[in-house]
Structures are given as structure tokens and as C-alpha cells.
Biopython code that builds the backbone (N, CA, C, O; Angstrom):
import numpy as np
from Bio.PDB.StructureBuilder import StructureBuilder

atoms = [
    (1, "UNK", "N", (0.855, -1.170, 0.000)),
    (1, "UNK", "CA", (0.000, 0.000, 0.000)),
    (1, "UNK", "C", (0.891, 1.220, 0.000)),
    (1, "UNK", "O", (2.021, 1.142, 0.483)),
    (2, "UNK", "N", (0.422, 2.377, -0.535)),
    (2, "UNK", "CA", (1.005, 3.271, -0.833)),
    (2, "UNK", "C", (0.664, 4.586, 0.017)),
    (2, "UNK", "O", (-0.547, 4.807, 0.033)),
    (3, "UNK", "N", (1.242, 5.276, 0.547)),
    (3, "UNK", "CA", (1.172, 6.914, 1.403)),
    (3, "UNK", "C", (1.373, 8.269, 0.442)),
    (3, "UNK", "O", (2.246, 8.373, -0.420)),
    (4, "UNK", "N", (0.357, 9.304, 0.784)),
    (4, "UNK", "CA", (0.057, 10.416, 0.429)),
    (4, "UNK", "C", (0.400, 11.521, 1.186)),
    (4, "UNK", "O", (0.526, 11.170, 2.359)),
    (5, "UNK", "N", (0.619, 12.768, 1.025)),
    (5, "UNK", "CA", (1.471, 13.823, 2.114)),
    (5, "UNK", "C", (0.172, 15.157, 0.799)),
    (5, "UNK", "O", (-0.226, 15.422, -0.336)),
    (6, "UNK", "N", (0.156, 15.381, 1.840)),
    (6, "UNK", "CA", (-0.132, 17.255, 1.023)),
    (6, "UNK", "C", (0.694, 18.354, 2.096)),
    (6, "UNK", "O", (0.448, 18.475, 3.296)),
    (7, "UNK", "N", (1.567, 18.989, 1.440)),
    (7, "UNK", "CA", (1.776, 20.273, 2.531)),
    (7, "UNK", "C", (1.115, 21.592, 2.152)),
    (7, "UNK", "O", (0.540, 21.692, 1.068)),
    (8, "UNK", "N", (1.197, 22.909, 3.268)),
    (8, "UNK", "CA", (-0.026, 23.455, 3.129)),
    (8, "UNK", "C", (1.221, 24.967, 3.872)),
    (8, "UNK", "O", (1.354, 25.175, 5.078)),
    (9, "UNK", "N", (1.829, 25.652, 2.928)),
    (9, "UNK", "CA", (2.206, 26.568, 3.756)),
    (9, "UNK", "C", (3.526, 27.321, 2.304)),
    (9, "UNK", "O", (3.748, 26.736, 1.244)),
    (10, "UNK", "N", (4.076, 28.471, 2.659)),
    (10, "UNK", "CA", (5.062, 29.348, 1.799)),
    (10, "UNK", "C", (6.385, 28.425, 1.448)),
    (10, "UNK", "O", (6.983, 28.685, 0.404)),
    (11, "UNK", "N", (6.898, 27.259, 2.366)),
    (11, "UNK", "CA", (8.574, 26.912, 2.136)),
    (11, "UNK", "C", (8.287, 25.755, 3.033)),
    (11, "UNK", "O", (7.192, 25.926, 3.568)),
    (12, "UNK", "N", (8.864, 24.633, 3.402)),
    (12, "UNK", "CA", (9.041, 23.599, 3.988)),
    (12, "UNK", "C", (9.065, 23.699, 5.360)),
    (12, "UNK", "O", (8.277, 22.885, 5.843)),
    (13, "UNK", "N", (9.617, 24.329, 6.161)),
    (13, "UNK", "CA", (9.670, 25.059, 7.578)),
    (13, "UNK", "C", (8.742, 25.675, 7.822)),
    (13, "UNK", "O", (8.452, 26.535, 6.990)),
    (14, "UNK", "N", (7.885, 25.545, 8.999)),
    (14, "UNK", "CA", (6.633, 25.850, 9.121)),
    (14, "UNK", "C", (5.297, 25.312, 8.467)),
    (14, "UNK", "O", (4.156, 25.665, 8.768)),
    (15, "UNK", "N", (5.662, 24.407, 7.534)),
    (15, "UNK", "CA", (4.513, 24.109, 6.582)),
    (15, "UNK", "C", (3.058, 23.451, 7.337)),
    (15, "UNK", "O", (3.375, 23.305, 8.517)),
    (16, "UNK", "N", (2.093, 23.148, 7.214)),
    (16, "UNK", "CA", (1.118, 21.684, 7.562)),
    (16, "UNK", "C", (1.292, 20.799, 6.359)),
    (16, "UNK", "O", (1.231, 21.033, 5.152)),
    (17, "UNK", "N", (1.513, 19.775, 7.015)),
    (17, "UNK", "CA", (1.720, 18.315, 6.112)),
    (17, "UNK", "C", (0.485, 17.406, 6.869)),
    (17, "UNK", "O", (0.380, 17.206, 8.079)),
    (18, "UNK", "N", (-0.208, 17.032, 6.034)),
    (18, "UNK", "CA", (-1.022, 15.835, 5.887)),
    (18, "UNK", "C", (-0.806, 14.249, 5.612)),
    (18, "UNK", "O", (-1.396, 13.673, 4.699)),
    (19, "UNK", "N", (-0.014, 13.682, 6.384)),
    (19, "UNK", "CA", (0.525, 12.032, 5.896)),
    (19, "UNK", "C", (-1.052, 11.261, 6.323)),
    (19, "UNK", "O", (-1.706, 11.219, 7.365)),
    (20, "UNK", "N", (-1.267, 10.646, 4.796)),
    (20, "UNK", "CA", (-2.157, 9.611, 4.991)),
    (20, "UNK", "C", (-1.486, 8.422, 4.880)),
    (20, "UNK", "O", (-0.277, 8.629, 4.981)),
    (21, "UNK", "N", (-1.770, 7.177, 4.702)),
    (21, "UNK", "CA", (-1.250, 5.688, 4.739)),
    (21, "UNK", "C", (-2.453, 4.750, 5.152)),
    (21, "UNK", "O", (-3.245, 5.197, 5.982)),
    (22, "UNK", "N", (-2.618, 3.695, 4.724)),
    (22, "UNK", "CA", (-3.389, 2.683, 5.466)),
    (22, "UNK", "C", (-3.043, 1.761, 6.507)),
    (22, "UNK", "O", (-1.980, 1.156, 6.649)),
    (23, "UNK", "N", (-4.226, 1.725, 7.323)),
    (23, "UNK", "CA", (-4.215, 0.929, 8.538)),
    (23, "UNK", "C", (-3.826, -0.490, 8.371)),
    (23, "UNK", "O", (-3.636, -1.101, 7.319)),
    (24, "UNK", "N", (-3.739, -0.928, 9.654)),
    (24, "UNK", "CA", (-2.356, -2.521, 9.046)),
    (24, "UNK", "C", (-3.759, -3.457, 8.395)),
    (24, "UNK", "O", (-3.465, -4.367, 7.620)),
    (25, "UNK", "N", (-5.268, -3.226, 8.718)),
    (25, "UNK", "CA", (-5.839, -4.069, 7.716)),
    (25, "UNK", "C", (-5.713, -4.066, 6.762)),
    (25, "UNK", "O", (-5.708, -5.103, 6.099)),
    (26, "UNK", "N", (-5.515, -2.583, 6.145)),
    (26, "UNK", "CA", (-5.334, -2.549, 4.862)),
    (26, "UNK", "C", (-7.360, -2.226, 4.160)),
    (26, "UNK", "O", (-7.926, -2.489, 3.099)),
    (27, "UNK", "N", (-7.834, -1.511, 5.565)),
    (27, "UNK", "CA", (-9.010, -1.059, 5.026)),
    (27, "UNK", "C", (-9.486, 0.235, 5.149)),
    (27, "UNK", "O", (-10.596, 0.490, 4.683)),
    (28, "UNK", "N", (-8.922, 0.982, 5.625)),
    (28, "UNK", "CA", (-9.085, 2.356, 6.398)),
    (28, "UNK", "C", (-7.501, 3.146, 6.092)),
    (28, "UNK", "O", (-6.621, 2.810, 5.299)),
    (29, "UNK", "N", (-7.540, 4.061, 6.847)),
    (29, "UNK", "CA", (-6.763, 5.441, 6.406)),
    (29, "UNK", "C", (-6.124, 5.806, 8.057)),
    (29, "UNK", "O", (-6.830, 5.905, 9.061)),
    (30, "UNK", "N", (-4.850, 5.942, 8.017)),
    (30, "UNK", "CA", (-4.569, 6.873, 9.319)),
    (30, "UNK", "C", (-3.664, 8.078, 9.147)),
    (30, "UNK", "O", (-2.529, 8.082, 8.672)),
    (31, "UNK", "N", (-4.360, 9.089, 9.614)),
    (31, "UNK", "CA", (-3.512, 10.104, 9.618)),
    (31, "UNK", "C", (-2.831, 10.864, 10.386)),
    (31, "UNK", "O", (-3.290, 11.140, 11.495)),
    (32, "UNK", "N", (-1.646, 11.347, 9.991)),
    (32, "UNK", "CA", (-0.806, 11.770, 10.468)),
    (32, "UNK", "C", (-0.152, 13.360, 10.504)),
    (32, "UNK", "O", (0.971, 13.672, 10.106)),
    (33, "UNK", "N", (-0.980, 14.087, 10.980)),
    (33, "UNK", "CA", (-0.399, 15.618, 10.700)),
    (33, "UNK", "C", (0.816, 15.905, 11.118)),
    (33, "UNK", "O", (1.088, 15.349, 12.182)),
    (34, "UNK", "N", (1.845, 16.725, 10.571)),
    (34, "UNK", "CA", (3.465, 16.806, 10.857)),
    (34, "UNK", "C", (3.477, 18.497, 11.037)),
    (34, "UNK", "O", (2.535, 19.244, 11.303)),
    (35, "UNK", "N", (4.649, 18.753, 10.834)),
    (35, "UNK", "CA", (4.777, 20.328, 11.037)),
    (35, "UNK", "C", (6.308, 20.224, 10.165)),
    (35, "UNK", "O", (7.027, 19.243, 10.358)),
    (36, "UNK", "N", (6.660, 21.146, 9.352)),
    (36, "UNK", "CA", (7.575, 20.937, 8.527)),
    (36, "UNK", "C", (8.772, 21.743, 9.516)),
    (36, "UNK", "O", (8.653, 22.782, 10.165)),
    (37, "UNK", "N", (10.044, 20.766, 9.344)),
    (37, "UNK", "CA", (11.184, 21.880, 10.247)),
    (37, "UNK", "C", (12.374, 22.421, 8.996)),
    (37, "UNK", "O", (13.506, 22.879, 9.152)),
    (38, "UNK", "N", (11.708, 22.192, 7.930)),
    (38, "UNK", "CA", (13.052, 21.966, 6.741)),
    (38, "UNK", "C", (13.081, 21.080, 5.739)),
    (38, "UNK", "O", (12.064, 20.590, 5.250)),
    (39, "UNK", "N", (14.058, 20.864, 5.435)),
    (39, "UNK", "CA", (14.329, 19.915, 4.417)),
    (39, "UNK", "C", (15.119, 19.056, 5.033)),
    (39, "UNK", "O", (16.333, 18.861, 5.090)),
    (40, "UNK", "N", (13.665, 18.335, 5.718)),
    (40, "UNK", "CA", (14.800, 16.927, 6.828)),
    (40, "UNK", "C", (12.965, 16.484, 6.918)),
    (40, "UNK", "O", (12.047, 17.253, 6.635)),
    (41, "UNK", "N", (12.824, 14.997, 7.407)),
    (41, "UNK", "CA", (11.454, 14.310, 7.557)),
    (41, "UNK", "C", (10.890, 15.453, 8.762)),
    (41, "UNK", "O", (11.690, 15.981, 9.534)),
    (42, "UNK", "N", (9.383, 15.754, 8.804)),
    (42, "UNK", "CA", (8.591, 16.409, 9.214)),
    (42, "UNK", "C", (8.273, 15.680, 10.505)),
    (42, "UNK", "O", (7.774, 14.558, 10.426)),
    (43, "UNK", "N", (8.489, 16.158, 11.540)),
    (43, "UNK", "CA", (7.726, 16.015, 13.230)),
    (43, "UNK", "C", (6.436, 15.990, 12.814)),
    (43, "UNK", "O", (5.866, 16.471, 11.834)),
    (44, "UNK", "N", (5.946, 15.093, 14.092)),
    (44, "UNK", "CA", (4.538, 14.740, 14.215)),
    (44, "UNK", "C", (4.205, 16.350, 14.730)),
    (44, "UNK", "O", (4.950, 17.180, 15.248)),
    (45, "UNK", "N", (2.845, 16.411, 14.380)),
    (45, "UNK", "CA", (2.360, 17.826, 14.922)),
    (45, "UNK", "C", (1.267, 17.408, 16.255)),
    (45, "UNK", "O", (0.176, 16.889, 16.017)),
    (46, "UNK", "N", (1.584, 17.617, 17.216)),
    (46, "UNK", "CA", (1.038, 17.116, 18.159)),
    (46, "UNK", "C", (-0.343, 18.485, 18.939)),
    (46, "UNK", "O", (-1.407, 18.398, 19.552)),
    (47, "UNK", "N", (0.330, 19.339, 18.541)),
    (47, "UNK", "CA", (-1.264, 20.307, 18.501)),
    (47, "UNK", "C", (-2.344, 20.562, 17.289)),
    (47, "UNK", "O", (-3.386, 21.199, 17.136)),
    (48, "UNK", "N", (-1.559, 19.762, 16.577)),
    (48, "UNK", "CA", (-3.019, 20.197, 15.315)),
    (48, "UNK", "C", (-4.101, 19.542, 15.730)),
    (48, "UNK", "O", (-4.016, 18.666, 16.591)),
    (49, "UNK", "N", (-5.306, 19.910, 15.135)),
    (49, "UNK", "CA", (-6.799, 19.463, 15.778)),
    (49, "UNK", "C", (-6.784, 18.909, 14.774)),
    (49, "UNK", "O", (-6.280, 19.713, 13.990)),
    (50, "UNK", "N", (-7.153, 17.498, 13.954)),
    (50, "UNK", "CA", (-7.586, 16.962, 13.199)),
    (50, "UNK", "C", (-8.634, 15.507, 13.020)),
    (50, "UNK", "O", (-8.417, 14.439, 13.593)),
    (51, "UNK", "N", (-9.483, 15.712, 12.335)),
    (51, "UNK", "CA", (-10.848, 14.635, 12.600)),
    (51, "UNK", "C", (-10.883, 13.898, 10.834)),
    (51, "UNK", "O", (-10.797, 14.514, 9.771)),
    (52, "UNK", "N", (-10.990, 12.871, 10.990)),
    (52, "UNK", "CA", (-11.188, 11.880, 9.527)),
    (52, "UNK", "C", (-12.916, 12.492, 9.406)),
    (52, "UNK", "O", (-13.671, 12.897, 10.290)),
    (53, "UNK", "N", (-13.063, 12.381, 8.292)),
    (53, "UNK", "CA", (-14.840, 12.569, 8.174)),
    (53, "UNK", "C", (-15.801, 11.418, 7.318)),
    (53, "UNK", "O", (-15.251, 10.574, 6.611)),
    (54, "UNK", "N", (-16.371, 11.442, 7.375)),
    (54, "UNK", "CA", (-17.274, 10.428, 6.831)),
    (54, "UNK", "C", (-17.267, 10.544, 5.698)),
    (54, "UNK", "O", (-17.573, 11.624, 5.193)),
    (55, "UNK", "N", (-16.811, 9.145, 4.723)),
    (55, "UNK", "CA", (-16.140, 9.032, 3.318)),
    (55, "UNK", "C", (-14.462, 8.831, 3.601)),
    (55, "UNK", "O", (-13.787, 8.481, 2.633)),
    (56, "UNK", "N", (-13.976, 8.988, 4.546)),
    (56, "UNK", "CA", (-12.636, 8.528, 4.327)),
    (56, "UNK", "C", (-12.490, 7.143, 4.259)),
    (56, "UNK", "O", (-13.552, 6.565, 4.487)),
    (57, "UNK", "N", (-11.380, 6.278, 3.983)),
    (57, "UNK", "CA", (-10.978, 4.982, 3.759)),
    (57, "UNK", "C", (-10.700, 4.497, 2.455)),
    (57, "UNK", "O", (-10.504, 5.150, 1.431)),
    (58, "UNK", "N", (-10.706, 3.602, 2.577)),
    (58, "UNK", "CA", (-10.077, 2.594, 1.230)),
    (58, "UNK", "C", (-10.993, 1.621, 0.699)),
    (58, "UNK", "O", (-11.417, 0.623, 1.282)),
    (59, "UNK", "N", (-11.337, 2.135, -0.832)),
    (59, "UNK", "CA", (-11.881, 1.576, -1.934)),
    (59, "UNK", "C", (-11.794, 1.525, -2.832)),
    (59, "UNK", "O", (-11.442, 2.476, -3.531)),
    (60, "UNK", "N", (-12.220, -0.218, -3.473)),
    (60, "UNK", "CA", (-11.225, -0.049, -4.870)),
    (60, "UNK", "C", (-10.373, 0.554, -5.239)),
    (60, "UNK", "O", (-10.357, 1.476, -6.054)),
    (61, "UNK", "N", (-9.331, -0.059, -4.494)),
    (61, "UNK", "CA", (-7.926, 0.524, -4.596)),
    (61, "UNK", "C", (-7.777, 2.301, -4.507)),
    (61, "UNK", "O", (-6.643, 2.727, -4.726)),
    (62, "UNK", "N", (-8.563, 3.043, -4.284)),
    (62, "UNK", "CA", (-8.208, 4.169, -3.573)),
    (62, "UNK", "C", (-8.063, 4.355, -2.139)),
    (62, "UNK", "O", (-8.576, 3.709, -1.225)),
    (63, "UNK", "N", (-7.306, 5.309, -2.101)),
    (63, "UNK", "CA", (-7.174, 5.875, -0.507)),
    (63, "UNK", "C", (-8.137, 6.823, -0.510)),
    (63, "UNK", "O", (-8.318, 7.120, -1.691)),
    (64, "UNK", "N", (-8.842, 7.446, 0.179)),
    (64, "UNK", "CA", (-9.466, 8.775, 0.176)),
    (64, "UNK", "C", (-9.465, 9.466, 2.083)),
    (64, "UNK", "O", (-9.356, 8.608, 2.958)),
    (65, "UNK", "N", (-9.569, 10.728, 2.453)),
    (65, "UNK", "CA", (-8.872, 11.345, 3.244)),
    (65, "UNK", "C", (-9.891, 12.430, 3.504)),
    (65, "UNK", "O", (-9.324, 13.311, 2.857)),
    (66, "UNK", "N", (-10.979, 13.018, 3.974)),
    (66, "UNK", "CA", (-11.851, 14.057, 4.286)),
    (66, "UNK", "C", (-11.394, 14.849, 5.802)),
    (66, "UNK", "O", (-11.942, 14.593, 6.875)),
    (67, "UNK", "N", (-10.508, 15.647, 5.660)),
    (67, "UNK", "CA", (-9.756, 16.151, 6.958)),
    (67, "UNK", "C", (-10.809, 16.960, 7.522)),
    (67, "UNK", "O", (-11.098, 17.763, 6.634)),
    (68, "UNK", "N", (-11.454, 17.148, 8.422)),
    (68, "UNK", "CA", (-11.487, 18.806, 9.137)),
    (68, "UNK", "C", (-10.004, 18.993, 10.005)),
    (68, "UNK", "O", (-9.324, 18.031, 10.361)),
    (69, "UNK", "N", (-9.642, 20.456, 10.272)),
    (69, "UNK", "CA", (-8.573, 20.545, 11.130)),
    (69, "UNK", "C", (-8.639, 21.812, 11.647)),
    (69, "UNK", "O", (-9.373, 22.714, 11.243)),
    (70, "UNK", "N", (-7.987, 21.851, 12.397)),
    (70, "UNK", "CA", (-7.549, 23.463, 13.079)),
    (70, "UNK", "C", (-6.098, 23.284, 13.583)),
    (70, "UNK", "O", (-5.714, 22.668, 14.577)),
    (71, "UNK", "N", (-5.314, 24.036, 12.574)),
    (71, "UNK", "CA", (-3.811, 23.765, 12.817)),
    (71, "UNK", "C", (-3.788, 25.576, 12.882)),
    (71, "UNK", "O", (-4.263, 26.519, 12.248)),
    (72, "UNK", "N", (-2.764, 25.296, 14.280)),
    (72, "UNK", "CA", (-2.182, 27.057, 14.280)),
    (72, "UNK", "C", (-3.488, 28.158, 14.416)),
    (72, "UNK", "O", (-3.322, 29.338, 14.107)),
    (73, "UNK", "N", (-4.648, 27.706, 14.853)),
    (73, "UNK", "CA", (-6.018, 28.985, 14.850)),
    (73, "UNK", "C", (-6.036, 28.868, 13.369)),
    (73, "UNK", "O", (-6.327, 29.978, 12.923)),
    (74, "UNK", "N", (-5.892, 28.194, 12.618)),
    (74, "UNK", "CA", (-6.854, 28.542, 11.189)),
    (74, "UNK", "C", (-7.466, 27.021, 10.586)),
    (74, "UNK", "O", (-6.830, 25.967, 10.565)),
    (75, "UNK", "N", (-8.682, 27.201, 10.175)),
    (75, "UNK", "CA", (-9.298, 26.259, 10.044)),
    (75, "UNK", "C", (-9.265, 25.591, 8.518)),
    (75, "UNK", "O", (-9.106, 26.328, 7.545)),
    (76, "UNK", "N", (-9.424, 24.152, 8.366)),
    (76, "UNK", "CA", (-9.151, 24.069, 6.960)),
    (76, "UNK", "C", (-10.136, 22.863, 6.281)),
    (76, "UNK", "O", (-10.963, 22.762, 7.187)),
    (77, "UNK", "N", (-10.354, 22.359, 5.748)),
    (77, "UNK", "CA", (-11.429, 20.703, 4.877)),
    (77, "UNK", "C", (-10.038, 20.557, 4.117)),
    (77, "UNK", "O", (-9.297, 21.413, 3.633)),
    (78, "UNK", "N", (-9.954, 19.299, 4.177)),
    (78, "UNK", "CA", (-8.961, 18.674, 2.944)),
    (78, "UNK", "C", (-9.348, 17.737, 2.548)),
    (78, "UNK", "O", (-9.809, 16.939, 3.364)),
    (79, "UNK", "N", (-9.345, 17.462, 1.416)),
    (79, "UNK", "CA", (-9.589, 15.953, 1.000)),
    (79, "UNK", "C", (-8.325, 15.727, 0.056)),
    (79, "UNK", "O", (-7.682, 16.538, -0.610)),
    (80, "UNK", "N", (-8.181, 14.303, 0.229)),
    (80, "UNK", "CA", (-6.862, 13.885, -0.737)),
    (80, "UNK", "C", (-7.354, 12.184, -1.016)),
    (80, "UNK", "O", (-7.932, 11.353, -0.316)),
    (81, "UNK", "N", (-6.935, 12.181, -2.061)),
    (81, "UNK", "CA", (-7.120, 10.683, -2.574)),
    (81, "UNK", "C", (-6.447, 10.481, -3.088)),
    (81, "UNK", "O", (-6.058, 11.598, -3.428)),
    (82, "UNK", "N", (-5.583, 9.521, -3.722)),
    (82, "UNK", "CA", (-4.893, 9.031, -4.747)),
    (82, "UNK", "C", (-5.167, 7.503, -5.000)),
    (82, "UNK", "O", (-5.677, 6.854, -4.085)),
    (83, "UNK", "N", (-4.846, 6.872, -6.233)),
    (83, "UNK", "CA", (-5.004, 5.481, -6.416)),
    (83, "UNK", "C", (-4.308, 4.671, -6.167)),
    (83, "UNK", "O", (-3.280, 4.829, -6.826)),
    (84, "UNK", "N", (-4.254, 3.775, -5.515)),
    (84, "UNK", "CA", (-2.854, 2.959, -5.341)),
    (84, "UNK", "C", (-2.434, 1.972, -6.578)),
    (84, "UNK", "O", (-3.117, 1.963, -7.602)),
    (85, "UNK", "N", (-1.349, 1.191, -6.443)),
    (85, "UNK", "CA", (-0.629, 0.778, -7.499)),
    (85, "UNK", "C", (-0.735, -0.574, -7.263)),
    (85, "UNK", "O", (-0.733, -1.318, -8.245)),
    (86, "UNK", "N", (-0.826, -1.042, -6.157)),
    (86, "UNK", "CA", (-1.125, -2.604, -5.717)),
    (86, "UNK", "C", (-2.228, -2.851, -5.194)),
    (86, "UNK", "O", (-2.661, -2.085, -4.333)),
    (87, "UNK", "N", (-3.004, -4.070, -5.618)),
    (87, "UNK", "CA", (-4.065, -4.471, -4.878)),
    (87, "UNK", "C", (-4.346, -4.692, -3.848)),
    (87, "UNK", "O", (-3.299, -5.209, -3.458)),
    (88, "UNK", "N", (-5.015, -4.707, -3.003)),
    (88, "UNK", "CA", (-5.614, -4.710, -1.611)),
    (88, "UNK", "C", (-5.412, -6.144, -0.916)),
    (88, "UNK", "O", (-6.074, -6.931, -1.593)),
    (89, "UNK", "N", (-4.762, -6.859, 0.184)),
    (89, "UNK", "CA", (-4.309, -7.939, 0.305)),
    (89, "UNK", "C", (-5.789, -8.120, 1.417)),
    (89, "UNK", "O", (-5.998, -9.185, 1.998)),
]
sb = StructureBuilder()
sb.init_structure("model")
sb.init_model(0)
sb.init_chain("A")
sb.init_seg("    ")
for serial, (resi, resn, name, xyz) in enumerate(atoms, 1):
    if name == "N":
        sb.init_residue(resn, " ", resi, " ")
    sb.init_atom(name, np.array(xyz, "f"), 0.0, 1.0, " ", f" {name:<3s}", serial, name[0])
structure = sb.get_structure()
């Protein structure tokens, strides 16, 4: 299974990053909000407010991702999907 990132900000430092990936069933979605420090792997963001919404998970081989969040006092909806490349075990 394959992982998705959206970042959300001017330069890498400071950014919001969105890591999706699937759960070890391999039926659902977990996410992972980061906080960008650079151009080095992104820290977990441990104050962002973030909620999965109804429609997220994995079908027919898509991922799909319906964020609400509140990172930093500003509020945001994301959705991200992409298709994966391998079938669903």
C-alpha cells in the first residue's frame, strides 16, 4: 500500500503536512499531521486538531482522506485521494 502527504504553507519550515497511509488491515486510512522543520522528515504535529470525516478509507484501490482541522487557529477541509498501485491484500 502506498502513502500520500499534502503540505499546506510558503517553504518547507513551518509548513502543515497531511501524511495519509493505510491501517495494518489494509481497510481504512490513518492520519498523520506533521509540522515541517526543513528539508529533513517532518515532526509529528502534536497540537493540530484533526478529525477523519465520513467518506474517508479505502476503496477499490483508492485511498481517500476528508480532513477537518484546526492547525495554528486557522481552520481548513482537505480531502486527498490518490489510487494505489497494488491491490488490496
Amino acid at each position: 500500500m502506498s502513502w500520500i502527504g499534502l503540505g499546506q504553507g510558503e517553504q518547507m519550515s513551518g509548513a502543515n503536512i497531511f501524511m495519509i497511509y493505510a491501517d495494518a488491515a489494509g481497510t481504512n486510512v490513518t492520519l498523520s499531521p506533521r509540522l515541517g522543520t526543513g528539508n529533513q522528515q517532518p515532526n509529528s504535529d502534536t497540537t493540530a486538531e484533526v478529525t477523519l470525516l465520513d467518506g474517508s478509507g479505502i476503496s477499490n484501490n483508492m485511498m481517500v482522506a476528508n480532513v477537518r482541522c484546526k492547525v495554528h487557529e486557522v481552520f481548513c477541509v482537505v480531502q486527498m485521494l490518490t489510487l494505489t498501485r497494488f491491490k488490496l491484500r
